[in-house]
C-alpha positions as CSV (number, residue, x, y, z in Angstrom):
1,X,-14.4,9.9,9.4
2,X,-11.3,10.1,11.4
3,X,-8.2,7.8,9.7
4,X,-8.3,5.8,13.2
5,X,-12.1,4.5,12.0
6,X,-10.5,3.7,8.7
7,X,-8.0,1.7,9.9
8,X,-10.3,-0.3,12.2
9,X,-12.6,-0.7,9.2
10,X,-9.3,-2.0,7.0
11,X,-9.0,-4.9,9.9
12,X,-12.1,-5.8,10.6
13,X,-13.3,-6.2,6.7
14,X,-9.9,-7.4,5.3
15,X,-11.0,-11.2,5.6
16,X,-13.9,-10.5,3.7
17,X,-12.2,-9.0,0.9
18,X,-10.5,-12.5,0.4
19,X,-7.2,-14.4,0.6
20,X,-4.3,-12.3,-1.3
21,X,-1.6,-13.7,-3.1
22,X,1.9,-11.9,-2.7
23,X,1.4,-10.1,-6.4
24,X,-2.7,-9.9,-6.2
25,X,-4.0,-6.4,-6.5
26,X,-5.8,-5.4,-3.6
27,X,-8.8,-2.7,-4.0
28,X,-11.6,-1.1,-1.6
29,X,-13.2,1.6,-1.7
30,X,-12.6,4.9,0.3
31,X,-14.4,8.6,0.4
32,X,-12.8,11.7,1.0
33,X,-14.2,13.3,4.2
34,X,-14.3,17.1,5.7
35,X,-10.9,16.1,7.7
36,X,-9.0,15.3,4.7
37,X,-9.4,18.8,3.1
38,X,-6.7,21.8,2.2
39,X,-7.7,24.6,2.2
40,X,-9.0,24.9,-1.6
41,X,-11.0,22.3,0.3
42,X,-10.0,19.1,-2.3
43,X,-7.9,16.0,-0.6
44,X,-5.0,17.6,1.4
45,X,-1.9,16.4,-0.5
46,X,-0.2,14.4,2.5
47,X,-3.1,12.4,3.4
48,X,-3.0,10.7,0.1
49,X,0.0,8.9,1.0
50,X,-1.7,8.5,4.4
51,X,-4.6,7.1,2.8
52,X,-2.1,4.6,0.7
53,X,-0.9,3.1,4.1
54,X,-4.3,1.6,4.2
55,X,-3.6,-0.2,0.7
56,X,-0.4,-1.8,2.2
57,X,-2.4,-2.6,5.8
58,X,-5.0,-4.4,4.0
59,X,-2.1,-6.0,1.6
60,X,-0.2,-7.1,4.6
61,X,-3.3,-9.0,6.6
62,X,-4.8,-10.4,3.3
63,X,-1.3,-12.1,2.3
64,X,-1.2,-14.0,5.5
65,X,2.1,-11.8,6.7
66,X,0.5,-10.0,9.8
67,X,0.6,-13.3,11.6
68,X,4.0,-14.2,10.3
69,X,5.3,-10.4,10.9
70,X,4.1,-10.4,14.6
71,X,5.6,-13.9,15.4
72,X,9.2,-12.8,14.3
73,X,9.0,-9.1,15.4
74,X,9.2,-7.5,11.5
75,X,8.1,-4.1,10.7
76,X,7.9,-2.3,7.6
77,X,9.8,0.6,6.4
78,X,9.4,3.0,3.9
79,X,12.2,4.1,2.0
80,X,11.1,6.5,-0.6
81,X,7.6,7.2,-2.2
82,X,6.9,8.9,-5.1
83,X,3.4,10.5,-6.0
84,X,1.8,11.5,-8.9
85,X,-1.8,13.8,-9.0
86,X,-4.0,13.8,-11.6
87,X,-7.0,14.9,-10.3
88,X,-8.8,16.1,-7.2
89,X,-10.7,14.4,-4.8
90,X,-13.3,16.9,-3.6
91,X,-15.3,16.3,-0.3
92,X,-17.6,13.1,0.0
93,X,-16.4,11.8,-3.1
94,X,-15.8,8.2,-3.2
95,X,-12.9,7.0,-4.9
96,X,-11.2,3.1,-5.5
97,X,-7.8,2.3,-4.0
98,X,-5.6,-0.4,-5.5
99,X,-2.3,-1.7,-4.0
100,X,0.2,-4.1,-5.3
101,X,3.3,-5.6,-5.0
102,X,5.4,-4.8,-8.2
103,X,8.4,-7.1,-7.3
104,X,11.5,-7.0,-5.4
105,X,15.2,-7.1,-5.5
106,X,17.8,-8.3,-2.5
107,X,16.8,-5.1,-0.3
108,X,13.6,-3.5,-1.9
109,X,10.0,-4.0,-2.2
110,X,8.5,-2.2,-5.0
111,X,4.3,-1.3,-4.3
112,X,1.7,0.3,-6.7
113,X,-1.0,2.8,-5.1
114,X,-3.6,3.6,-7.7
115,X,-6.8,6.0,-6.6
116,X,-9.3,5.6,-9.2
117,X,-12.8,7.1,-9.7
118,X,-15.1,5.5,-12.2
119,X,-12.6,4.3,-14.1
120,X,-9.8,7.4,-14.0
121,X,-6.8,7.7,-12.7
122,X,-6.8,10.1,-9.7
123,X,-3.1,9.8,-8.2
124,X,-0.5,7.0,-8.2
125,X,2.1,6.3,-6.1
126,X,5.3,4.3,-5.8
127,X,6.5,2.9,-2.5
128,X,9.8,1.4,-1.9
129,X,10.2,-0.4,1.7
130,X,11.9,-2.8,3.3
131,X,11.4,-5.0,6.5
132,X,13.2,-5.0,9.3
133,X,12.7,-7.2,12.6
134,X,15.8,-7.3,16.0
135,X,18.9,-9.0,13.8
136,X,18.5,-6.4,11.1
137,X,17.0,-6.2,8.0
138,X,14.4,-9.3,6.6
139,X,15.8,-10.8,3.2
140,X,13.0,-10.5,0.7
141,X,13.1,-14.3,-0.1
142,X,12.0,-14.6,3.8
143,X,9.4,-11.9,3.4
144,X,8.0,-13.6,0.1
145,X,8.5,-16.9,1.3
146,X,5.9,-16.0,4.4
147,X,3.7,-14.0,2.2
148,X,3.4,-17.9,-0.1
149,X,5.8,-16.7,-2.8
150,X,8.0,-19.2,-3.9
151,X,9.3,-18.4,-6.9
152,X,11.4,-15.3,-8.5
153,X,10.3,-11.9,-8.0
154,X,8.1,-10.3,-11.3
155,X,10.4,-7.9,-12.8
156,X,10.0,-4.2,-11.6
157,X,9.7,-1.5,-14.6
158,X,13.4,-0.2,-14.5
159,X,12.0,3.7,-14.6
160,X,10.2,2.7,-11.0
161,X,13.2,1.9,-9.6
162,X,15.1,4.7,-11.1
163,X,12.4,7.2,-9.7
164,X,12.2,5.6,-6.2
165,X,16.2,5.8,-6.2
């Protein structure tokens, strides 16, 4: 399955996974397909950050903010990412993907990736990004306020940030 079919499925299914809030954990479920392979013919090491876009696709329309990102002309950004394997995911396999927002400060959003099979951890990543629309980049008070956060950001493990530095 081509990552095109994916994303269309992410869409089009998103509203039946249910409303997110901004610090919900979002999870679906994914298989690794002949197109995702290496050449030791496990989950090509590139597409599982590819794959993790997905997580913060579905976390964008299920928090309300595709409508409000549209509307003002916003667009994410990554900043860095940082990966971590633990095991393979060989061909056909299905596997569990998790994302969630860890918290921000006044430039960064901090996001969990967990892929997960039958209860192990399979890789997690770390994503820090930022929004930016025309006038520059979008204050993360505005970003939380239109995902229905109005309070404080959850604190973000220091050693995150540190890694994502």
């Amino acid at each position: 399955m081509n990552l095109i079919f994916r994303l269309i499925w992410v869409i089009l299914t998103a509203r039946g996974r249910g409303r997110m809030e901004t610090t919900d954990e979002g999870r679906f479920s994914l298989r690794c397909w002949p197109n995702d392979l290496d050449s030791n013919f496990h989950m090509n090491n590139g597409r599982y950050m590819t794959v993790m876009d997905l997580g913060r696709l579905d976390l964008i329309l299920r928090t309300g903010l595709w409508r409000v990102m549209r509307e003002r002309k916003w667009y994410p950004v990554v900043g860095s990412a940082k990966i971590t394997f633990r095991r393979s995911v060989n061909v056909f396999e299905a596997f569990e993907l998790t994302t969630q927002i860890l918290g921000w400060d006044e430039k960064w959003l901090y996001i969990e990736h967990r892929m997960e099979r039958g209860g192990k951890l399979l890789a997690v990543g770390h994503i820090k990004g930022l929004f930016l629309s025309p006038e520059g980049k979008v204050p993360m008070t505005d970003l939380a306020s239109a995902a229905g956060h109005d309070g404080p950001s959850p604190e973000v493990d220091p050693d995150i940030v540190a890694a994502l530095a």
